[in-house]
N, C-alpha and C positions, 0 to 999 in steps of 0.2 A: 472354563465354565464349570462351578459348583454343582454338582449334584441338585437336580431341583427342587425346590422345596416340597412341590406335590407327590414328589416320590415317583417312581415307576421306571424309571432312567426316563425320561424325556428330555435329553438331552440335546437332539437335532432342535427339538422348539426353541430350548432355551438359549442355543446359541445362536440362531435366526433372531431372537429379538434381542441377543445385546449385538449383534452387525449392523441389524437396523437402528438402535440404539446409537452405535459409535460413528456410524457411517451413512444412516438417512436412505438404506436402500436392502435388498434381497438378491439373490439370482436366483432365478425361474427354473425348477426342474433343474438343479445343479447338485451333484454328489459331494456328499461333506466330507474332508478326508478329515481322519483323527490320527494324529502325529504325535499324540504325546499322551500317556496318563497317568496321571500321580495319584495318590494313595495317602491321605492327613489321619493321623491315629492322634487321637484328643484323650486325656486326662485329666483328673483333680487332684493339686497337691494339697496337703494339710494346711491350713491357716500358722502363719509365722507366731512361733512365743511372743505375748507379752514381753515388751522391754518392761523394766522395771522403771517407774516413774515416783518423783517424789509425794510427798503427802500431800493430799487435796489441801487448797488454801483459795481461801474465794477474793483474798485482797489482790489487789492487782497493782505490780510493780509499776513504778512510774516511770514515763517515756525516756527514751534515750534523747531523742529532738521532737520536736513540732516544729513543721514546715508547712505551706501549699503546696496542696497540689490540685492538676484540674480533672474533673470526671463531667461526665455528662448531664450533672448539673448545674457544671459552673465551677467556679476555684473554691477549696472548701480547706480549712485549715485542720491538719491530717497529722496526729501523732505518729512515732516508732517506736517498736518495740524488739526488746533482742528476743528471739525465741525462746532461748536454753534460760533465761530468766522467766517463764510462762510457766504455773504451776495446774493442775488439774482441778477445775473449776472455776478457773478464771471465765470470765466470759466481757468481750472485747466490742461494744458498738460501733459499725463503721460509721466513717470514716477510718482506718488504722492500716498502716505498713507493718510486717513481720516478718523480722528479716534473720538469720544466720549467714556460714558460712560461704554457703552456695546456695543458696534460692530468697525469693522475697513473695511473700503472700500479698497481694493487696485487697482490703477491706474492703470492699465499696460502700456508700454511704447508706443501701437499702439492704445491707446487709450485716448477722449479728456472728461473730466466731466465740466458737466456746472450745476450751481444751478437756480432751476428755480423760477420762481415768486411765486410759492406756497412753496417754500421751500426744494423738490425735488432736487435729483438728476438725473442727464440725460447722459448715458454716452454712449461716440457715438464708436463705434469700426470700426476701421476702416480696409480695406483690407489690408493687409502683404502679406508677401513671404514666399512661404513654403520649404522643406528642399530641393526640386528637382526643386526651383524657379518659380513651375506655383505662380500666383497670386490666393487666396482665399478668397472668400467671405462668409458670411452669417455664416450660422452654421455650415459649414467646416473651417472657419477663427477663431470660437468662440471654438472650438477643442482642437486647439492648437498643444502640442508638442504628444498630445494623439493618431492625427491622421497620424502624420507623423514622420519617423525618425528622429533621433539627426542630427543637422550637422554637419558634415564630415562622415556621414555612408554610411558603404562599400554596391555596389552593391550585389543582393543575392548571385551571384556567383563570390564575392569577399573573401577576409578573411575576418576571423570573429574582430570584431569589441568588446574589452573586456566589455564595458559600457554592447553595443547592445547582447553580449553573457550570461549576467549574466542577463540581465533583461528578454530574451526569455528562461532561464531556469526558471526564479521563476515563468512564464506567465505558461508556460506548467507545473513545481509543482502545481501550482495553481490550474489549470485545474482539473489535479488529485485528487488535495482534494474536488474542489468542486465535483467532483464525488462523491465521499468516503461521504460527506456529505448529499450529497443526498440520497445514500442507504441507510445509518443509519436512516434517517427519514423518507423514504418509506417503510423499512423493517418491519417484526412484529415478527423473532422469538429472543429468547433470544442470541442466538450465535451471530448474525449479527448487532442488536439492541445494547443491553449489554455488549455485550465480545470484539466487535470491530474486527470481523476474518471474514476479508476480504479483496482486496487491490484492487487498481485501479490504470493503465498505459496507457499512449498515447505511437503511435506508429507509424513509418512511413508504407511511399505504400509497404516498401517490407515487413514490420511485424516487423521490428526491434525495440525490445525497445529502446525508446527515454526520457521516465521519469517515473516517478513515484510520487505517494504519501508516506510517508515514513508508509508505513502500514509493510504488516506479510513480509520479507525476502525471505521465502522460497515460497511464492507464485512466487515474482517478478523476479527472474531469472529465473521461467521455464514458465511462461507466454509466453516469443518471442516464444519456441516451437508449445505452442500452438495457436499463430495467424498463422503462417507460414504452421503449416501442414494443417490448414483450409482453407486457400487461395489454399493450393494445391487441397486438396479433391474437393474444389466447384470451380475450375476454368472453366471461361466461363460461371458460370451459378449464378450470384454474382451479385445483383440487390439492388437497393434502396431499405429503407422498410426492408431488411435480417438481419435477426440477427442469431447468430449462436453457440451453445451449444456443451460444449464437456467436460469429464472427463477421461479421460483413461489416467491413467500414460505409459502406454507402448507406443500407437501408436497415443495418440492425446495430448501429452506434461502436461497430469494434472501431479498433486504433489499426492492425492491419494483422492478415488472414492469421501468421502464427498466432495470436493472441486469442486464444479460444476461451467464451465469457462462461462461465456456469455460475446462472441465477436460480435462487431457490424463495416462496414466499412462504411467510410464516402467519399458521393461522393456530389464534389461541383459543382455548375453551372456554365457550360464553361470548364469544365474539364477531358472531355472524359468521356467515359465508364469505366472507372478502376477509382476503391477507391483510393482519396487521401492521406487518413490516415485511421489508425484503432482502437478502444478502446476499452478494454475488463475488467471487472470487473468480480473476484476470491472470491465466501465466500465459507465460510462452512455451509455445511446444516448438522443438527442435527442428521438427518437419511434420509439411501436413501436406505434401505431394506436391510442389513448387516445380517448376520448371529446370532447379537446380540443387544439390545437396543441404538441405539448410534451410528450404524454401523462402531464402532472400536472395531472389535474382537480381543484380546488378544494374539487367537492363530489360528487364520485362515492361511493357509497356501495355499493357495491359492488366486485368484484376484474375484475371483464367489461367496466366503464365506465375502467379505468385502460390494456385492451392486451394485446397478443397474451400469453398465458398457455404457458408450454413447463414442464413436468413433465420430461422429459428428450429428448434429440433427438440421435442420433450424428454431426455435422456434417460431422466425417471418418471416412470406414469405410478402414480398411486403407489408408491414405495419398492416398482421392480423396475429395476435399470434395463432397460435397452440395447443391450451389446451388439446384437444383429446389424439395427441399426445403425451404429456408429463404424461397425466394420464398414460399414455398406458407404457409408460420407468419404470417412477416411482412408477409404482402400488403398491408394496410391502413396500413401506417407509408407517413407522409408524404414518407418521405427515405428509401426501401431501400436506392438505390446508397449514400450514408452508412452504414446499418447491414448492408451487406457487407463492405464499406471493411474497415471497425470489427472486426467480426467476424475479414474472414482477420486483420488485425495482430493480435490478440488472440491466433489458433492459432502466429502467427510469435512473439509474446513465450514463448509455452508453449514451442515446439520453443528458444530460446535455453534457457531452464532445463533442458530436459534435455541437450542439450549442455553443458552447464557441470556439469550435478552428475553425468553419466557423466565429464567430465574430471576431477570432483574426486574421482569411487572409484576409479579408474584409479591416477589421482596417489598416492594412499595404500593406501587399501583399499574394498571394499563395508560388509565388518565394520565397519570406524573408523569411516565416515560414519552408515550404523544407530547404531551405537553410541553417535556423539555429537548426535544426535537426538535420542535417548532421553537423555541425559546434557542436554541444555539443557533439555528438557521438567520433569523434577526438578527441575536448579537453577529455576525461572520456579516450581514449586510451594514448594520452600522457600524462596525470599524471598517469597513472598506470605504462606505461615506465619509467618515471622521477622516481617514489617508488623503482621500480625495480633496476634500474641504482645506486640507491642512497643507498639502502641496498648492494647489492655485493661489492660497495664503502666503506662501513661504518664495513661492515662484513669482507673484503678480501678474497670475493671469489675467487677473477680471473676473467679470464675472461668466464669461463664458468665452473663453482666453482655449485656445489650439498648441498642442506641443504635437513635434512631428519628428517622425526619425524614417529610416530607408536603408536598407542592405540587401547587397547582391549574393547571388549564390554563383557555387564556379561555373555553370553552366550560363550565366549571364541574365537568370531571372530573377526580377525585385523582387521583393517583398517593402510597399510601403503602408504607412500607418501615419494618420492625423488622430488624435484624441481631442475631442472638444468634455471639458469639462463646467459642467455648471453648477459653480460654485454653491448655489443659494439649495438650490436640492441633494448635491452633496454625489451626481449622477455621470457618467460619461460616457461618450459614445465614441466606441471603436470603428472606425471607417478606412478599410480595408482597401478601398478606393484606386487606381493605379498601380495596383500587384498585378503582376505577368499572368499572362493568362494560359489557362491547364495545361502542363507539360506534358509533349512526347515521353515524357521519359515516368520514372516512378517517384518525382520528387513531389506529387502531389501531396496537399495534405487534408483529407476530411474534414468535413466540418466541426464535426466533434474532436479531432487532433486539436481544431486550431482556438478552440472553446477550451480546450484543457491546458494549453501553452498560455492562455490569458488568464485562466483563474488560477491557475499558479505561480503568474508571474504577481497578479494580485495579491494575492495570499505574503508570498516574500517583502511584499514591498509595507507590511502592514508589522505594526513589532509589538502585536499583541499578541498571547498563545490561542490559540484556538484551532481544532479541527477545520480541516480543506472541508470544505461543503458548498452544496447551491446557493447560500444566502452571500457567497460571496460574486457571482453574477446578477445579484437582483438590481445593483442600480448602474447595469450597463445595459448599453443598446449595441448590437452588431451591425456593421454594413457590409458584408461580404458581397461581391460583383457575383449576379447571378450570371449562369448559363442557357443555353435554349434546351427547351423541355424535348422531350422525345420517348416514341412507344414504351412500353414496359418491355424488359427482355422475356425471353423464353424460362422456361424451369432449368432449375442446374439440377443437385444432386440429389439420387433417391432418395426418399425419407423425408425431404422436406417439406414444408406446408409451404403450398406459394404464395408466394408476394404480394395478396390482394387485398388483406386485412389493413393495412397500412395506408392510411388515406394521409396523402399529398396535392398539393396544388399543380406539380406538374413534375416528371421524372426529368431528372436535367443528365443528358449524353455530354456536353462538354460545356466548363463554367473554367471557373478562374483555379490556380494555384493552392488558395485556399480553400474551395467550395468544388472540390471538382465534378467532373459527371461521373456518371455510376457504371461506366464501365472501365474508368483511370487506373491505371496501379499505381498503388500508394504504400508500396512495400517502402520508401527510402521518405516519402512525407514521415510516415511516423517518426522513423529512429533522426534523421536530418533537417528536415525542413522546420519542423515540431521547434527543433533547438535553434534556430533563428529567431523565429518569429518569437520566441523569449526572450533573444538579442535585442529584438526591436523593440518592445516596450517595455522593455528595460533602459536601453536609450532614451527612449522620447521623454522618461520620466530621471533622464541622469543619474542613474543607480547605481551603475557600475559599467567598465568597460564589458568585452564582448567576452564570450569562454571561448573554449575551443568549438564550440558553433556546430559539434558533430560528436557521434556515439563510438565510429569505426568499426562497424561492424565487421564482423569476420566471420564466415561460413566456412567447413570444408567437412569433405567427405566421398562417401560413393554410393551405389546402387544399397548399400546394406545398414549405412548410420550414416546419419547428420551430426553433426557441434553447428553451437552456435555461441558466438560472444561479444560482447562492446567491451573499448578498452576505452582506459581514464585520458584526459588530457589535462590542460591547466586552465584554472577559472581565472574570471576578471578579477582585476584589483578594483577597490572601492575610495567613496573620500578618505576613509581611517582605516583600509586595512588592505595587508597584499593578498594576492589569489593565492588559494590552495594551487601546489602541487600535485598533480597525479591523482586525480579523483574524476569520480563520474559527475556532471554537473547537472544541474537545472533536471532537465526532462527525464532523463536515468537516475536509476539510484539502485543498483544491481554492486552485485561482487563484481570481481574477477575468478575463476577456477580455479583452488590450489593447485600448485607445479604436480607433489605428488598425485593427485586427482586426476587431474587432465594427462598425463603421461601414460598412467597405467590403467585410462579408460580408452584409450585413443593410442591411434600409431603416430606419435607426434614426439620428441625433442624439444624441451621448451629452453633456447639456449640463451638468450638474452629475458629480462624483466626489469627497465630501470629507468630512473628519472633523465629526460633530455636535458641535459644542463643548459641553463642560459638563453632555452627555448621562451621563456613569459617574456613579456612589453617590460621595456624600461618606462621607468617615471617613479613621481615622489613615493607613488605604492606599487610596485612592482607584479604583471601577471605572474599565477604562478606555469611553475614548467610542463610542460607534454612528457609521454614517455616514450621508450625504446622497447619493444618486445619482436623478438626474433622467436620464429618455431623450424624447426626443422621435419620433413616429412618424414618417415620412413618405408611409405610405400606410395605407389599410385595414386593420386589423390585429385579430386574438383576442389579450387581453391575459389571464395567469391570474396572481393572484398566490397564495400560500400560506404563510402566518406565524403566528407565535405571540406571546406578550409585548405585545399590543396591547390587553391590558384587566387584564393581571397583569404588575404590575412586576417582573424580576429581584431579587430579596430582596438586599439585606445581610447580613453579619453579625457576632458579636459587638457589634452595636451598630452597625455601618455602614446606610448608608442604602440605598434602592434604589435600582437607578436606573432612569434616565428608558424610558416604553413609549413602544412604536414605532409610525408612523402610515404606512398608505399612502395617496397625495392622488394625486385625478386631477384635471389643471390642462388650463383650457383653452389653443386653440391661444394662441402670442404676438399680442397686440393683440385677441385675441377676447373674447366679452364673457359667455361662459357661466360657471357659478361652480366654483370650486373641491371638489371633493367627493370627501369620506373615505370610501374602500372599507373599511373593518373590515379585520380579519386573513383572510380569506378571500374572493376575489371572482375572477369571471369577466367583464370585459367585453369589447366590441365599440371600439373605437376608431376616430376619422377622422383625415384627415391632419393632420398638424399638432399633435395633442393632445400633453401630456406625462403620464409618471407618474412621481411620485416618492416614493421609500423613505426614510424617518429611521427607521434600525434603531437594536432598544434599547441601550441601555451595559449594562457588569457593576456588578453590587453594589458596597457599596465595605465592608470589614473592621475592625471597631473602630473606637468612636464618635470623633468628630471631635476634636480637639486644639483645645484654647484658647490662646490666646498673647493678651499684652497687646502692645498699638501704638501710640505717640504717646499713651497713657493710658486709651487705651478697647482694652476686648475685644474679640479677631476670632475668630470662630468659621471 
């Protein structure tokens, strides 16, 4: 912090409003420590001699070339000039390049360069016309095409305009990432820092998504839930300054308890009382008081045994953050300095988004920006139409023709799916129809999970560019198998606003696999089930074989830290092309933890990292492979794993083969003499030092039966 400019050292003021500034919040009554202070002693040096320059001459040498070039009028045919041939007096109308050995001046065509008597350039800019014909001067004329539309762009409540369409999509990706950027270098725990599991979306006044960064999948399609039931809870009482916390997969649209949402609305000056847009940023926090190190219990069966549960929690009121309270949620998380950390970076990626999308309605307009929100949300529904229209074409369906797929999970529940597609409106209806109904176990998957595994499975299946948004659910209908309604529960944890705000037709205690009731744990729907059910309409629509169908999650820890992490497998092979090797597929999209990172944050040995050889499906395109990661403990440790695909192989198809399931082996220490023993896809144990565990995750299918070639006279398959 500068000295301020009022003078007087107010210094504590000044650095209270660039935190608020950088970070969208204050602490209450909190002492400033001053850790550093530098001392700038400023001076003026004498103005450089005159070089000595040749004799003024007002003729002006003639070009080296004339070429085109284009400017923001259009192509305009543009001489060159050497410089060191430029005498004092010349004076050069743009259009004109001026180039030497190391730099190039460009002319613009509203501007005039004169050389001066010291040899200098001078170059005068003169006012123009801008795209809505005021005349502009000064530092709005020197702008240019930055501060104002192309010409011929449509009013905001015109159509969209494809130039003006594609470049306020990449403005708002944009946005998003610099969000996403931001977190990761405000963050401090390993999962959010390291791993990358997290995601960031802008969003219109009604909550609708409008973009994203291409972060985790499964966060970004059940994010809209979660602005829109927050808007609902706190309507009328939604103020600048607010920010706003929620995790509940059942009644506040999280994906599952670690995954704590922090929404922020943005209200601009001159624009009423209601937020003009809204941004929220989804990580994972390592632990948030689960049942087990990691708070992904293996076999919690319930939503109480996975962690602190928040329906909605104002984290920032009117620009001061809340700590009390969130001690008071969180108090049982193992690591809370981490999940404060976590938390402010979270409300500091928000406040960058709105700074950036008040600089981007500023820039243009409020109207544009709406406007072309509403203009990318259309386009993402018509090419999802156009997909749709163009497979029941390509397929023969009819006109309202049924594709159907079904897979099992290792526990022995379906997941099945018919899509009726109707060709002539371009619309489909997912019907969810004979899926097992809500698991004992935590393979549940929320509704909003199972909303986000289809509009991204949509999205993939569409080979236009465009941001993940709502307009790519607009011409589906769901039929998820409801459940029977029952009481509301009791209040969870202090701080919370209860549950009343939120009007429903009826609270459902137990529904189906996909829809479950609201007391289900859904720790292993998110990270597992989620990746199915992208297996499956991905099948019904022949896309590709299956992936490794699961995250592998891995927890461990003790009473004092959590990790947490999902490891890569092998994705499906396609008509033209083979699966990726060793990546995170479909529903993830996280790192892995560098070796060094994870070693010397953790008592852990990472002593294997490596591709399963020969682990993907045979066929004409081959899945790709699972991997091998061994870790070694070094102390006492709660080890949780959580996986799928370990009793059900990733399917082939068109005739490709499966490919290979995946094992988790707990080895004894080195040199020790206990025996190697297969945890299943689901297990919690206890570990001593020295012990290892190691993951062979599945490979993807492989597409189209294998090719025969003849060799030296014999057949290879």
């Amino acid at each position: 912090v500068s000295e301020p400019a009022a003078g007087g050292g107010a210094y504590a003021a000044a650095f209270e409003a660039q935190h608020r500034r950088e970070f969208g919040f204050t602490f209450a009554e909190r002492p400033v420590l001053i850790d550093d202070i530098r001392v700038r002693g400023t001076g003026l040096s004498p103005p450089a001699p005159a070089a000595p320059t040749a004799a003024a001459s007002g003729a002006l040498p003639p070009p080296t070339s004339v070429g085109r070039t284009y400017f923001e009028s259009g192509w305009e045919e543009t001489p060159s000039y050497s410089l060191q041939s430029l005498a004092p007096g010349n004076v050069l109308e743009g259009p004109a390049l001026l180039l030497d050995d190391i730099s190039t001046v460009v002319v613009e065509p509203n501007c005039t360069a004169t050389v001066t008597a010291t040899g200098h350039l001078e170059i005068l800019v003169r006012p123009r016309k801008g795209a809505r014909g005021e005349t502009r001067t000064g530092p709005e004329a020197q702008r240019g095409a930055e501060a104002a539309p192309a010409e011929g762009a449509p009013s905001p409540s015109g159509d969209a305009d494809p130039v003006q369409l594609s470049l306020y999509s990449h403005r708002f990706m944009g946005i998003a990432e610099q969000m996403g950027r931001t977190l990761q270098r405000t963050s401090v725990s390993t999962n959010i820092k390291e791993r990358l599991d997290f995601s960031c979306a802008l969003f219109d006044a009604s909550g609708g998504l409008v973009a994203n960064a291409p972060h985790i999948p499964v966060h970004l399609g059940a994010m809209q839930d979660a602005v829109q039931l927050q808007q609902r809870r706190w309507e009328g009482d939604i103020h600048a300054g607010d920010v706003f916390l929620s995790n509940c997969p059942h009644t506040a649209g999280g994906s599952h308890l670690p995954d704590l949402t922090v929404i922020t609305p943005a209200f601009l000056p001159g624009d009423g009382e209601a937020p003009a847009f809204w941004v929220a940023s989804r990580g994972h926090h390592a632990d948030i008081g689960g049942a087990t190190p990691g708070s992904m219990p293996p076999f919690s069966h319930s939503l109480s045994e996975e962690g602190a549960r928040i329906v909605g929690f104002r984290l920032v009121s009117r620009g001061v953050l809340q700590e009390e309270g969130v001690r008071s949620i969180l108090a049982k998380s193992r690591n809370l300095a981490d999940n404060l950390s976590d938390l402010k970076a979270q409300v500091a990626a928000n406040e960058m988004g709105l700074r950036l999308l008040a600089s981007l309605a500023a820039e243009s307009s409020l109207a544009a920006v709406r406007s072309y929100m509403h203009h990318i949300q259309a386009n993402a529904e018509a090419t999802v139409r156009a997909m749709l229209r163009a497979f029941a074409a390509r397929t023969g369906l009819g006109a309202n023709g049924v594709c159907t797929a079904a897979d099992q999970l290792d526990d022995g529940s379906e997941i099945r799916l018919a899509v009726t597609i109707d060709a002539a409106a371009g619309s489909a209806t997912f019907d969810f129809s004979g899926t097992s109904p809500q698991s004992y176990s935590n393979l549940n998957a929320p509704r909003a999970v199972t909303y986000s595994a289809v509009i991204y499975s949509l999205r993939a299946l569409c080979d236009t560019d465009m941001p993940l948004n709502q307009g790519c659910l607009a011409p589906v209908t769901f039929v998820l198998p409801e459940g029977s309604p029952s009481p509301p529960p009791g209040p969870s944890f202090p701080g919370h606003v209860p549950d009343t705000s939120v009007t429903r037709p009826g609270r459902v205690l137990v529904g189906c696999l996909l829809n479950p009731g609201e007391t289900a744990a859904v720790v292993g729907g998110n990270v597992l089930t989620s990746q199915r059910v992208v297996d499956v309409v991905l099948k019904a629509f022949g896309a590709c074989a299956a992936s490794q169908g699961c995250m592998n999650n891995l927890t461990f820890g003790d009473e004092t830290y959590g990790y947490y992490e999902t490891i890569a497998g092998g994705a499906g092979a396609g008509p033209d092309w083979d699966g990726r090797s060793g990546v995170h597929t479909h529903m993830t999209n996280t790192r892995i933890t560098d070796p060094e990172v994870l070693e010397r944050r953790y008592p852990v040995v990472l002593r294997t990292f490596s591709l399963r050889a020969h682990s993907g499906g045979g066929g004409a395109h081959r899945g790709g492979d699972g991997v091998v990661r061994e870790i070694e403990f070094l102390r006492p440790t709660d080890v949780s794993i959580l996986s799928e695909r370990r009793a059900v192989p990733p399917y082939g198809l068109a005739g490709g083969e499966p490919g290979v399931r995946g094992q988790n082996l707990l080895l004894p220490a080195e040199g020790g003499t206990g025996p190697t023993v297969s945890l299943g896809g689901k297990a919690f144990v206890r570990v001593e030092a020295g012990a290892r565990l190691r993951v062979l995750s599945p490979g993807g299918g492989g597409y189209g039966a294998p090719a025969e070639a003849y060799s030296g006279g014999s057949r290879v398959k």
